[in-house]
N, C-alpha and C positions, 0 to 999 in steps of 0.2 A: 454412804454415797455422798458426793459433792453437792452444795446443794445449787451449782451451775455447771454447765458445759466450760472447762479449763478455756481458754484461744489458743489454740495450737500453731497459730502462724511462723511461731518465732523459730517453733519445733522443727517444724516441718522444711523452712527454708536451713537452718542448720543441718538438717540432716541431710537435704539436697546438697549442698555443699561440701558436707564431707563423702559423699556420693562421688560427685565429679573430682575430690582430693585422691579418693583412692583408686579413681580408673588412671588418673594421670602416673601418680605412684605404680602401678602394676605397669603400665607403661613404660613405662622407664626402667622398670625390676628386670621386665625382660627382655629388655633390647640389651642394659648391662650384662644379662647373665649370656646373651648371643643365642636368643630362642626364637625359632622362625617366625614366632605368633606377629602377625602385623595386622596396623590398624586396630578396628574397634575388638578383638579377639584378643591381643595385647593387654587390652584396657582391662578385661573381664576374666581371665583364665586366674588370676588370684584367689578368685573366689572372695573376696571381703567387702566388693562395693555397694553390696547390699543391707551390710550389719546395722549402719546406721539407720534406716528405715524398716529393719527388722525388728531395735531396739524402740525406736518411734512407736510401732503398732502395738507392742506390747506394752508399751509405757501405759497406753492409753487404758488397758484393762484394768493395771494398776489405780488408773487414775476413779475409773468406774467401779472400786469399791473391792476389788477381787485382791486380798491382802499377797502381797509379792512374797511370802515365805510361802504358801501356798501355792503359788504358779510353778506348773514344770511345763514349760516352753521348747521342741524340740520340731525337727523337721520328720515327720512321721508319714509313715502310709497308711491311707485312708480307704476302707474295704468299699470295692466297687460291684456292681453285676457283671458287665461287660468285659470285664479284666480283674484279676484276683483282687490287687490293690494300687494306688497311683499317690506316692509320695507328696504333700502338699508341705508349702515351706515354713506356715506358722502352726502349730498343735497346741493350741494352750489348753492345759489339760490341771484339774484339783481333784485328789484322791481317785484318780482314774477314770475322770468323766469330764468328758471333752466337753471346754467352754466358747472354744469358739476356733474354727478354719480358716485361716488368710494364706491367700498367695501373692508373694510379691513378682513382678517381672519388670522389664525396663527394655526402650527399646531409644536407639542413639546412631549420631552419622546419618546415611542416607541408607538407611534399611527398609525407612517405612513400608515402601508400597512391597519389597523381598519376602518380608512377613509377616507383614499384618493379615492376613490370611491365617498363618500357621498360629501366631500367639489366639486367634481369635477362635482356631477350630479347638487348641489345646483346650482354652477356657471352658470353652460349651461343652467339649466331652468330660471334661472332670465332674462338671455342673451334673449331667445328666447322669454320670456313671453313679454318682453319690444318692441321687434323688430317686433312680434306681432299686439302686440297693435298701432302701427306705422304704418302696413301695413293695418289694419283695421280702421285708422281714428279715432280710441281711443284716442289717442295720436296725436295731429296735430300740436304742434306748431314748433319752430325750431328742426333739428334732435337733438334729445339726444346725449349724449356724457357720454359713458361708460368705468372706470375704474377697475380694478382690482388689489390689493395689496396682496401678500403671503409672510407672513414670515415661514420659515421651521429652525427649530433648524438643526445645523452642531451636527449632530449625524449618527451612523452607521444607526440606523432605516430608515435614509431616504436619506444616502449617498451609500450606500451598493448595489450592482447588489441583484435584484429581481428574485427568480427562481418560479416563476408561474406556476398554474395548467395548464393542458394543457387544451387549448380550445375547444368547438367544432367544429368550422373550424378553417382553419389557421389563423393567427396576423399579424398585420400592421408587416412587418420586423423593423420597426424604433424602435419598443418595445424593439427587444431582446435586452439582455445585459444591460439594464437600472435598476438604482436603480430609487426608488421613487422622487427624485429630479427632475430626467434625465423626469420623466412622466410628472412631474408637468410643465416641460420648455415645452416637446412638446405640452401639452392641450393647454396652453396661446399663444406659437406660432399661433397655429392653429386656435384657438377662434380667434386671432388678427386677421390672414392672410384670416376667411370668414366673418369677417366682423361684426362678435357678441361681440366682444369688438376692442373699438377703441385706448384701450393702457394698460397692466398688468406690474408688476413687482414681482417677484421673490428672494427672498433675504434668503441665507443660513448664521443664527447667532450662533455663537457659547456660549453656555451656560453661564461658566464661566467668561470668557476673552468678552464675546458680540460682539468680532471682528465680523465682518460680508463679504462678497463674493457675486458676482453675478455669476450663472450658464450659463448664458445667456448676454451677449452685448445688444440684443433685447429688453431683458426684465430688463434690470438695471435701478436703479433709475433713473438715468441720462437722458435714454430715451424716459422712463416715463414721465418725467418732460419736455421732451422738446414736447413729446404729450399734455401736459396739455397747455405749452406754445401756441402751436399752435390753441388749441381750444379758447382759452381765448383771443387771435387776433382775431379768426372770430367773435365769439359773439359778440367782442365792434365792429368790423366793421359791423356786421347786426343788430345794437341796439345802432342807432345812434343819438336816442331822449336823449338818457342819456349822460349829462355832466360829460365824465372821467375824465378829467384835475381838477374839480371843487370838482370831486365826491359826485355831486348831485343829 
């Protein structure tokens, strides 16, 4: 094990950046090839603009001690109660025993308020469906270890105060006054703090420039990573037939 948390900043703004390299690239791949995809659907039907922050998440495991001859990293389905299973996009798995569950999503343009709803219901049912099956002995072997990653474009769409319909009964007061950002840090807080995920991150990138921001201390890469760090201590301390030094 390192004997400090790496600073991942440099990582993380790199990988932003090849993030918005490759939605631009797919963009362009398919207007060349004469594909009706327009706009931000364009940007993303590639499939690649994620790899870089696929490859980020996973660095970090490496970085916390889990030897990379060891890691088999694959987008796998994860056995649920409510539903047989629901594919999640990171599975880092040693000798068949899951070390740790991330999902990455990303949401860009002016989609925020379209669905941030839908990315938020998706979260909480995978959350539940997994926690679930945990409580029903579906799931028995060590607890899981669940992640969440959100990148949100630094735009008005999803920096902006929110003026909402009004509801049928009153709202949390922590809503008012929130843009779509401000909702996305409370959900993840919250998910963390009952226990339906055990670390998220949050990350506002700006389009052009790729600089990137955390809304949240809680929820920055930084803390993230030092969530994974701690996971990846327990596992090699309860899975002590395997030779880490050896990476056997």
């Amino acid at each position: 094990m390192p004997a400090q948390l790496p600073d991942y900043g440099d990582s993380v703004r790199a990988a932003a950046a090849r993030y918005w390299e490759v939605r631009r690239s797919q963009a362009h791949e398919s207007k060349g090839r004469g594909v009706s995809d327009t706009g931000i659907r364009a940007e993303v039907t590639g499939g690649r603009h994620m790899d870089a922050l696929h490859d980020l998440v996973v660095s970090v495991f490496v970085d916390a001690g889990i030897p990379a001859q060891l890691i088999d990293v694959k987008r796998r389905p994860i056995a649920g109660y409510f539903r047989r299973d629901k594919r999640w996009d990171v599975v880092v798995m040693v000798k068949d025993r899951v070390v740790g569950i991330v999902e990455l999503k990303s949401m860009a343009g002016d989609s925020g308020g379209k669905n941030y709803n839908n990315r938020t219901d998706e979260a909480l049912g995978q959350a539940v469906d997994v926690w679930k099956a945990v409580e029903r002995e579906i799931i028995s072997s060590l607890r899981p270890w669940l992640g969440y990653f959100m990148l949100l474009e630094d735009n008005e769409a999803f920096t902006h105060v929110v003026t909402p319909q009004k509801a049928v009964w009153d709202t949390d007061p922590v809503f008012d006054g929130a843009s779509y950002a401000d909702r996305y840090v409370i959900f993840f807080e919250r998910m963390i703090r009952e226990r339906l995920l055990d670390a998220a991150c949050v990350v506002l990138s700006e389009k052009d420039s790729a600089e990137v921001r955390f809304p949240s201390d809680s929820l920055s890469f930084q803390a993230f990573s030092a969530a994974i760090h701690g996971r990846c201590l327990q596992f090699m301390a309860t899975n002590s037939d395997i030779d880490w030094e050896a990476g056997e």
